[in-house]
C-alpha positions in Angstrom: 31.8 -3.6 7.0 29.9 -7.1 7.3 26.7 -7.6 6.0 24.6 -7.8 9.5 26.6 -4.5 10.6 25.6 -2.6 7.6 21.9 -4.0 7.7 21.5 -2.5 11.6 23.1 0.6 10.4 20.1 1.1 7.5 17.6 -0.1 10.1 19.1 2.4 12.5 19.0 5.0 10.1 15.8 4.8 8.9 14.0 4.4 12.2 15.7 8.0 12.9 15.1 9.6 10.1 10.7 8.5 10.5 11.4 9.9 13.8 13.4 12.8 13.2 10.1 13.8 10.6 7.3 11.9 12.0 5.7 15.0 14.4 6.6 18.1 11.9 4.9 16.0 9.3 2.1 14.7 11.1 1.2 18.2 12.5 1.2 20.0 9.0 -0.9 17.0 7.4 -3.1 17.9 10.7 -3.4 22.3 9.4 -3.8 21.5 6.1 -6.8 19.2 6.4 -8.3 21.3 9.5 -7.6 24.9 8.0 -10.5 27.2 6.7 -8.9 29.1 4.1 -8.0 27.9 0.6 -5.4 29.2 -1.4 -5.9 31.3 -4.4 -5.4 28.6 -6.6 -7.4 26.2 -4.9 -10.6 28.9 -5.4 -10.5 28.9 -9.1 -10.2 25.2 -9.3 -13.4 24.9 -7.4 -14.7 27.9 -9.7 -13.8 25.7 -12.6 -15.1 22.3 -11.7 -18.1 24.3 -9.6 -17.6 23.3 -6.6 -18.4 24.9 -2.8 -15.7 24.6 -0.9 -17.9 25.5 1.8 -19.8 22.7 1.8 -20.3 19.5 4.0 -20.5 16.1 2.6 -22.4 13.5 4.1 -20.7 9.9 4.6 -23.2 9.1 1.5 -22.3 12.4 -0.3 -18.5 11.7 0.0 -19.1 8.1 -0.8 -20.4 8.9 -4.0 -18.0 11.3 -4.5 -15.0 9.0 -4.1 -16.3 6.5 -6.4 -17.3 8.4 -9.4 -13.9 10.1 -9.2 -12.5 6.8 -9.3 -14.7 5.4 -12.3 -13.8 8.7 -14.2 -10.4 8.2 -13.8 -10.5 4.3 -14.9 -12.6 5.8 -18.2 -9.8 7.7 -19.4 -7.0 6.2 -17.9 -8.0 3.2 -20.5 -8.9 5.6 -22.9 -4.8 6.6 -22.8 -3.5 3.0 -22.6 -5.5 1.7 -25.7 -4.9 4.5 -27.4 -1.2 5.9 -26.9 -0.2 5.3 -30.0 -2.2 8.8 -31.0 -0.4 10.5 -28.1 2.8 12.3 -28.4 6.1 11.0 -27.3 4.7 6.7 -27.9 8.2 5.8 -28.5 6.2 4.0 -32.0 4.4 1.5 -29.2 1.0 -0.2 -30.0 -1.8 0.6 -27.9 -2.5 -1.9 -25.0 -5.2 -5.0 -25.3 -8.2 -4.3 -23.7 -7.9 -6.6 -20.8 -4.4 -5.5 -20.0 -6.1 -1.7 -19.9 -8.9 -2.8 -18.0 -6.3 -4.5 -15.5 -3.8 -1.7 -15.7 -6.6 1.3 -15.6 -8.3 -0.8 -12.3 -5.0 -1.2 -10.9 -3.4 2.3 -10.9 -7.1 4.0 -10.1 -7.0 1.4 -6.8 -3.3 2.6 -5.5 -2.8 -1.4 -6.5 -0.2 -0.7 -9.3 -0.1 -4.3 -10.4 1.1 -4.8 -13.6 1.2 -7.5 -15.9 3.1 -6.2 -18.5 7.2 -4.5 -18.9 7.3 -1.2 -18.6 10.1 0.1 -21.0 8.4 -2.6 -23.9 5.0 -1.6 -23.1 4.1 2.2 -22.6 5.5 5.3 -23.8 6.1 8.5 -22.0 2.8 10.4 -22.0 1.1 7.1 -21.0 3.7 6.5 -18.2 2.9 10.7 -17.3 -0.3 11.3 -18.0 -1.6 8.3 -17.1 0.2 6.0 -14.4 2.1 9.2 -12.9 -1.3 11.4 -12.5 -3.0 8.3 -10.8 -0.4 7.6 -8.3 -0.9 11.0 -7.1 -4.9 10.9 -7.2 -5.1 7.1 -5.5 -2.7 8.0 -2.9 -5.1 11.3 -2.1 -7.9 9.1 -1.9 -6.8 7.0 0.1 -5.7 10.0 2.7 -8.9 11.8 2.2 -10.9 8.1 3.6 -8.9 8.2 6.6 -8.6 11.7 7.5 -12.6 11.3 7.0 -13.1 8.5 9.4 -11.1 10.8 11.9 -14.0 13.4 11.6 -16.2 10.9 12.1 -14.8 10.3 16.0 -14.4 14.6 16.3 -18.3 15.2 14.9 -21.3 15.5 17.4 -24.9 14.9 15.8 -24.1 16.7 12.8 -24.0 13.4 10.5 -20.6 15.3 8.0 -17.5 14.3 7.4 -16.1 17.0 5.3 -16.3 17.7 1.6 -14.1 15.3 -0.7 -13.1 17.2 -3.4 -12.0 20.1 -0.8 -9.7 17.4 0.6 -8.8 15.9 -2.5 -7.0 19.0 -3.8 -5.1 20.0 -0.8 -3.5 16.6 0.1 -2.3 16.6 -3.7 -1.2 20.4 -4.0 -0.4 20.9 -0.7 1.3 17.3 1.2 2.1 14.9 -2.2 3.1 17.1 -4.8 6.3 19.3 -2.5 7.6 16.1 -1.1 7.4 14.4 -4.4 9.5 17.3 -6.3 12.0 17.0 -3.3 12.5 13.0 -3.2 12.8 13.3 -7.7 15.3 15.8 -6.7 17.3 13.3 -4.2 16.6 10.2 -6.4 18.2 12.3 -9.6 21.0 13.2 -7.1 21.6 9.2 -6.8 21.4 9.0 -10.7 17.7 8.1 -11.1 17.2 8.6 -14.9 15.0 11.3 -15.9 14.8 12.1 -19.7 12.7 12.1 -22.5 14.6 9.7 -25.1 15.9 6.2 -24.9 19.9 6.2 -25.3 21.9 4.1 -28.0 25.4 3.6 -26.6 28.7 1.5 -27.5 29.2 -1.6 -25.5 32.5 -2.5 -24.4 32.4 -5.3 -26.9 31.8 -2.7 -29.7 28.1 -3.4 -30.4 25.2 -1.1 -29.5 22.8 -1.7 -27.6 19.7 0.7 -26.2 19.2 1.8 -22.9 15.6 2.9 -22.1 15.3 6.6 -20.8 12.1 8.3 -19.7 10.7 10.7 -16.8 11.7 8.1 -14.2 13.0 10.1 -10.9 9.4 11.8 -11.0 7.5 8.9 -11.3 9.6 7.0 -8.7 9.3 9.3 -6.0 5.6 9.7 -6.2 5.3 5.9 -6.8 6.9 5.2 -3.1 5.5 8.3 -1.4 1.8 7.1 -3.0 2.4 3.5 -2.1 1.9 2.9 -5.4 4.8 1.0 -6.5 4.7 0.4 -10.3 7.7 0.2 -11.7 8.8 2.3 -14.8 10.8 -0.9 -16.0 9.9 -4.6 -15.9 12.6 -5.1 -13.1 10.5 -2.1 -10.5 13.6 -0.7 -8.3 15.8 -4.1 -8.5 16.3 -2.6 -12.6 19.7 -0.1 -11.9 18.1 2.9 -13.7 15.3 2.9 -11.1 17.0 2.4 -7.9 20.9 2.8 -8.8 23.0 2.9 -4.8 22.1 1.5 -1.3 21.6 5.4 -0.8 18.7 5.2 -3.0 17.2 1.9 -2.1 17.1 3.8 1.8 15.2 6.4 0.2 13.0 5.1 -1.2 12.1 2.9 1.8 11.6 5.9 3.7 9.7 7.2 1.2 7.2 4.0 1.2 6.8 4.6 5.4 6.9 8.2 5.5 3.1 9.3 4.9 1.6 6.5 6.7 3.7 6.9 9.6 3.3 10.4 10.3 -0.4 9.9 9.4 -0.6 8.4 13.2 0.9 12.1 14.3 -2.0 13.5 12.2 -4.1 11.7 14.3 -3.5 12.0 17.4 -3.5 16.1 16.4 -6.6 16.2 15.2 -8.5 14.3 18.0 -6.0 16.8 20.8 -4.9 13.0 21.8 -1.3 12.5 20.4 -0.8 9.3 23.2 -3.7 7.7 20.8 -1.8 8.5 17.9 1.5 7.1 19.5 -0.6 3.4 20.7 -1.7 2.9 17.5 1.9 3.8 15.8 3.3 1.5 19.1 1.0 -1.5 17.4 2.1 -0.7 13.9 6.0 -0.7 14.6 5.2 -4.4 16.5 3.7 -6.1 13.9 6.7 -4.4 11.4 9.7 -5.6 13.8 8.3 -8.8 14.1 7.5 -9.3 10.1 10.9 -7.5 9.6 12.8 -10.0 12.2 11.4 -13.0 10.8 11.8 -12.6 7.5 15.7 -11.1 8.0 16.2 -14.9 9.9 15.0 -17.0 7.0 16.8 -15.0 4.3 20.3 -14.8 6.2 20.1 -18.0 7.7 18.3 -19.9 4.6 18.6 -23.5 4.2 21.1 -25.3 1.8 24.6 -25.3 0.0 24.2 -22.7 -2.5 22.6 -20.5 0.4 25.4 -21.0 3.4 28.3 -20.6 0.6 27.0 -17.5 -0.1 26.3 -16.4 3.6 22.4 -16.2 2.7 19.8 -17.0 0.4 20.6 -14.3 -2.2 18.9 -16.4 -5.5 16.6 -13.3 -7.0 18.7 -10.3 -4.9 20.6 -7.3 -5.8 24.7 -8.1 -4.9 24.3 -4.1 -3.9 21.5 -4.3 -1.5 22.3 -7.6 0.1 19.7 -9.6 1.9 19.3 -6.8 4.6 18.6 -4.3 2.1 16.6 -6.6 0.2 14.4 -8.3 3.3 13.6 -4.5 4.8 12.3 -2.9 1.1 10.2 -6.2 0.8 9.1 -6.4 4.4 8.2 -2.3 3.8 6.8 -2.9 0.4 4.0 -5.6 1.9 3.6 -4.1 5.1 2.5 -0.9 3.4 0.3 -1.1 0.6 3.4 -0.2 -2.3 4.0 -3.6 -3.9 7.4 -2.4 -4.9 10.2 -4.6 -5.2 13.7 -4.3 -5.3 14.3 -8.8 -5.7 12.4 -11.4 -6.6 10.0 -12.4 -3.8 8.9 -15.3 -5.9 12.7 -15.9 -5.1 12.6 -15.7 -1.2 12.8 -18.5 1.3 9.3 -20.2 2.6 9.4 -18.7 5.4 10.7 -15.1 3.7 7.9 -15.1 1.6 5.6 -16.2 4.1 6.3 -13.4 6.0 5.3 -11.1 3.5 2.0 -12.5 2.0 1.3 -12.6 6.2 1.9 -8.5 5.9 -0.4 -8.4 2.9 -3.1 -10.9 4.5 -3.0 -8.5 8.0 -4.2 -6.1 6.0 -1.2 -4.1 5.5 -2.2 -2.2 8.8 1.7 -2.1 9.6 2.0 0.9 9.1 -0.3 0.1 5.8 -0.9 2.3 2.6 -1.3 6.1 2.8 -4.6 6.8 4.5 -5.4 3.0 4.5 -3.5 1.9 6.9 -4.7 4.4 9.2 -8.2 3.7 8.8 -7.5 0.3 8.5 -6.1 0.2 12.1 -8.6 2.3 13.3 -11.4 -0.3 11.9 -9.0 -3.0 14.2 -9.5 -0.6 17.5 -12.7 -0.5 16.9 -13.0 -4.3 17.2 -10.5 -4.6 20.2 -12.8 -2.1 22.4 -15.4 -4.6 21.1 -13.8 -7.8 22.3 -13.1 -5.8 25.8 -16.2 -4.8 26.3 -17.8 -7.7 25.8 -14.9 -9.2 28.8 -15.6 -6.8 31.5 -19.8 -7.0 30.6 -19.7 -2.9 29.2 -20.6 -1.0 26.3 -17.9 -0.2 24.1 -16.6 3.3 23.6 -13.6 4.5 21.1 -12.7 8.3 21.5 -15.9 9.8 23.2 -18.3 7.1 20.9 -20.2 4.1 21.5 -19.8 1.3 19.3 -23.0 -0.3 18.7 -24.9 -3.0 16.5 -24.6 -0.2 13.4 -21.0 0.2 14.3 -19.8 -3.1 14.5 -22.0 -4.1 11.6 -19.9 -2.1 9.3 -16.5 -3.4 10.9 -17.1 -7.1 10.7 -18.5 -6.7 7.3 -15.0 -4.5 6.6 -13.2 -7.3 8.2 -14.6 -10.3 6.4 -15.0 -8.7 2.8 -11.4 -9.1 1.6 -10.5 -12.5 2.9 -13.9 -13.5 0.9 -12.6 -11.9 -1.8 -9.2 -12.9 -1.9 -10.2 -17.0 -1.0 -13.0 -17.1 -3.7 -10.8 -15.9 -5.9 -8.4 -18.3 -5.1 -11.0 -21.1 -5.1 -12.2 -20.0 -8.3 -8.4 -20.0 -10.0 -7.5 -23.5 -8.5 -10.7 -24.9 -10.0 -9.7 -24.0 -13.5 -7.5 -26.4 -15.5 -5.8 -23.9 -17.7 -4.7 -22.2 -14.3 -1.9 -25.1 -14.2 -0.2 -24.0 -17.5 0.0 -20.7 -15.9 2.0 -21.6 -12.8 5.6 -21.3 -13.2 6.4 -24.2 -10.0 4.2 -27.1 -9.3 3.0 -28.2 -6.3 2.7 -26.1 -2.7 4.6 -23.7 -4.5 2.6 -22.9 -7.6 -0.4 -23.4 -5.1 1.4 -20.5 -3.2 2.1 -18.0 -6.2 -2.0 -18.0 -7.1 -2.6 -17.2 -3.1 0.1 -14.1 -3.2 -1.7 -12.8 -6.5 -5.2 -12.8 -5.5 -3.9 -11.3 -1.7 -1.8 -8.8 -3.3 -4.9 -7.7 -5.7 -7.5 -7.8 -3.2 -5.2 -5.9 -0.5 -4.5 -3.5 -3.3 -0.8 -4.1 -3.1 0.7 -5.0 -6.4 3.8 -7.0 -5.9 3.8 -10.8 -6.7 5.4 -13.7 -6.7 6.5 -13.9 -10.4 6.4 -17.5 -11.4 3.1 -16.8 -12.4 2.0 -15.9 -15.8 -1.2 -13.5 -15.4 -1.7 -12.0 -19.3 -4.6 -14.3 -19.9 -7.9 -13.0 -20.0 -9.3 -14.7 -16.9 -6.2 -13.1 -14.9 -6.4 -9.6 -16.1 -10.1 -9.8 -15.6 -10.5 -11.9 -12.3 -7.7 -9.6 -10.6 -8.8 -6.4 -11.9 -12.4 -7.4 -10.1 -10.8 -8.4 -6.8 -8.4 -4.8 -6.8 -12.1 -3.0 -7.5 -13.5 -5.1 -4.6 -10.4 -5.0 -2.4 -10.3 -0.8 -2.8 -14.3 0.7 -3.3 -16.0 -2.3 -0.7 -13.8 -1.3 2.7 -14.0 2.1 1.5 -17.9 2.5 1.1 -17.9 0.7 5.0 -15.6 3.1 6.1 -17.0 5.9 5.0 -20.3 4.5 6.5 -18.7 4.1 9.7 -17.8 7.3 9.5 -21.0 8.6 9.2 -22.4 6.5 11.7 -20.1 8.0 14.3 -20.4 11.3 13.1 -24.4 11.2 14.0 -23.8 10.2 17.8 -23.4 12.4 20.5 -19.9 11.9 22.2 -20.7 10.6 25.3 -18.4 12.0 28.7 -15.0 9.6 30.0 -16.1 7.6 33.2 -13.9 5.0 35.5 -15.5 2.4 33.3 -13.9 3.6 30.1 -11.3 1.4 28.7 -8.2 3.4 28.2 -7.5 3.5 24.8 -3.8 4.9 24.9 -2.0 2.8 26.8 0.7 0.1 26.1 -1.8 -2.6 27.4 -4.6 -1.1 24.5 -1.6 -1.4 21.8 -0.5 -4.8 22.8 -4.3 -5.7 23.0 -4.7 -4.3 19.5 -1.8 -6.1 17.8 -3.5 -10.0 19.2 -6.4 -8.3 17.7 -4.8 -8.0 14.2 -3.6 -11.4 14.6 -6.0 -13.3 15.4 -9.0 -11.5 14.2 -7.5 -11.4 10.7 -4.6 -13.3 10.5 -6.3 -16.6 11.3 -8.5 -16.6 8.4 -6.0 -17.0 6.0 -4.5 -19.7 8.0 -5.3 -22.7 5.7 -4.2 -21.2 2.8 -0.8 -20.4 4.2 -0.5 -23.8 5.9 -1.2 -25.6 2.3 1.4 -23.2 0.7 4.5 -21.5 2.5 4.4 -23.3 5.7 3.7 -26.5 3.8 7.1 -25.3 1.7 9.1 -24.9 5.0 7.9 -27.9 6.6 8.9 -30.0 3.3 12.3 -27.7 2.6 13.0 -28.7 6.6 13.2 -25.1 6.8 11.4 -25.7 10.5 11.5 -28.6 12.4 
């Protein structure tokens, strides 16, 4: 079987298998964060942290909620990483600097996962468990809990609630993350996913020993795609054999990254009794991933030069076993969602490759996006195309039943400009220093290009990077540790206030006047939106680095 013919078949495959799940899914995410009755469990959890269920949150309420569950869980996940040499099973490993605990606490507590250190060197087993693993279920409810909160925000009339956080918090860990996580560790171990407690010596074939890293892997992998997560166990993430070991796997664990955020658009077109919404907006989604996902497949299979066309396509930094199909459609999945997994080396890719995935990061990651935020990430984009048509046709704007006014659009634009600021000051800031020169691992547009990917990765709360870079030093840890914090708790706090916003409003009654909001023109309307609205701010920075790269690599002409 050729290379393209295989690559369809995986695309094939793992369209039907998102379909094949995407309204069973979608419908019990919908019960379990609608239903009144909490499991036995559940009670004496909220006995034991004293909390009433029964309670309604303001947007304010749950705002606070969400971030001083988050700044507890940075607090101790540092606590762990400085100090895991005083925790069982620390393989003998030193604790980690504080700036690399900062860095890594931020990270993991954001769903960001960036890490600037190896894995299997770095951090033994409890701090890999009780640390990274715990977070990558907590970040990845958080992130869930926002969006099914902005929802309520559309179904409320005058009552100014959104739900109660920590009632939501528990059931989409217990009840959606934790079952579907034990199954995929189950189907990862079945692929030969390690999962132990030891590292291994063995015999080599040349006699010597050598030792092969063990650990709790298959468990931490499976919640680190489901989460979006994507922090890798090892240095190598799922390129490193032990992580991701057949193509079988590497499928998995794609449809693992697009599962939740997928069927999140089911969830929302339950909850609002509108499932044609919840279709246009997975309609705009599956747009902006084909064309991402066709355009980056064409530069890597077609890329430039002798080395590439010898080889049939660009395969420098690429698993022989994955290919550059397999490899193009986990990266184009990886930055379209907010996982920042890899399975090459995207500081390896073509120009216009790797262009296409700092474009997926720079979008906003809205395609289908992280677990909850790309939900409420596209929502926020709806919200401004009923904006832009209202103000063509001379009406007020209305989104499900509300009207989007100055307070409304207030919090969007504010949502839509805060991470490009943060992402281009950062950059700005980088450029300016000297030492930032040493840490480049390419000169030139290049070089220029790996400090744009890091601060867009960190700010979009991605993870993955182009990895010419060298980011250990002090202003790196710190400076990206402040743009993940940014990237995460600023869009949050205006969702959440959006939320509430809409939540105080009366709904107000369809008319002939009302733009239809689930329709194929509303969807196609959306994606321009996306592009232009967000896309073209970044479009300086990506002409002076990857287009600049093509153009001089006369990879376009």
């Amino acid at each position: 079987m050729n290379d393209t013919l295989s690559g369809l078949l995986t695309i094939a495959a793992l369209a039907g298998l998102l379909a094949l799940v995407w309204a069973p899914l979608g419908d019990y995410m919908a019960r379990v964060m609608t239903g009144t009755r909490h499991a036995r469990p559940e009670r004496a959890l909220y006995r034991l942290v004293g909390v009433d269920p029964e309670a309604q949150q303001s947007a304010r309420s749950y705002a606070t909620s969400v971030l001083a569950f988050s700044a507890v869980g940075i607090v101790l996940l540092v606590a762990i990483l400085m100090g895991q040499q005083h925790l069982p099973f620390s393989r003998d490993l030193p604790g980690m600097p504080w700036d690399m605990a900062v860095n890594t606490a931020v990270s993991f507590v954001t769903n960001t996962n960036w890490q600037s250190y190896a894995g299997e060197s770095t951090l033994g087993f409890t701090a890999q468990m009780a640390g990274l693993a715990v977070q990558n279920f907590l970040s990845a409810a958080v992130g869930i809990c926002v969006a099914v909160a902005l929802v309520r925000g559309f179904l409320a009339s005058r009552s100014g609630t959104i739900g109660n956080f920590w009632v939501d918090l528990v059931r989409v860990t217990g009840r959606i993350l934790l079952p579907v996580a034990v199954v995929g560790a189950v189907l990862l171990l079945t692929q030969g996913v390690v999962q132990s407690f030891a590292d291994q010596t063995i015999t080599t074939v040349t006699g010597g020993s050598q030792v092969v890293p063990g650990g709790p892997v298959a468990s931490q992998e499976a919640i680190k795609q489901l989460g979006t997560n994507g922090g890798g166990f090892f240095n190598a993430n799922s390129a490193h054999p032990l992580e991701n070991p057949t193509p079988f796997a590497n499928l998995l664990q794609i449809f693992l990254m697009l599962l939740v955020p997928v069927a999140l658009t089911r969830t929302f077109g339950t909850m609002i009794g509108s499932r044609r919404q919840g279709l246009t907006i997975l309609g705009a989604m599956a747009a902006l991933f084909t064309a991402s996902l066709a355009v980056a497949t064409w530069a890597e299979t077609t890329g430039q030069g002798a080395a590439a066309r010898a080889a049939g396509a660009a395969m420098e930094g690429k698993e022989t076993q994955f290919g550059a199909w397999g490899s193009i459609l986990f990266s184009t999945a990886t930055t379209s969602t907010s996982t920042g997994a890899v399975n090459a080396s995207h500081d390896s890719l073509t120009a216009t490759g790797g262009g296409a995935a700092l474009v997926n990061m720079m979008l906003g990651e809205v395609s289908p996006g992280g677990v909850g935020s790309g939900l409420y990430g596209m929502l926020v984009m709806a919200v401004v195309t009923v904006f832009v048509a209202g103000l063509m046709v001379g009406r007020t704007p209305e989104l499900l039943g509300k009207k989007i006014g100055r307070p409304e659009i207030t919090r969007v634009a504010l949502y839509t400009l805060s991470v490009p600021a943060i992402v281009l000051v950062g950059i700005g800031v980088a450029i300016a220093l000297p030492a930032t020169n040493d840490a480049l691992g390419n000169s030139g547009v290049h070089g220029f290009s790996e400090v744009v990917y890091a601060f867009t990765s960190a700010a979009n709360n991605n993870g993955s990077a182009f990895g010419g870079i060298t980011v250990t030093s002090t202003f790196f840890q710190v400076a990206l540790a402040v743009a993940m914090l940014l990237g995460r708790f600023v869009t949050i706090a205006l969702v959440l206030s959006l939320a509430g916003s809409l939540a105080r409003q009366r709904p107000v009654p369809t008319t002939a006047g009302t733009l239809p909001t689930h329709t194929v023109l509303f969807g196609s309307l959306l994606v321009w939106v996306v592009l232009l609205v967000t896309g073209l701010t970044y479009l300086p920075s990506l002409a002076l680095g990857p287009i600049a790269e093509a153009l001089t690599n006369g990879v376009i002409s």
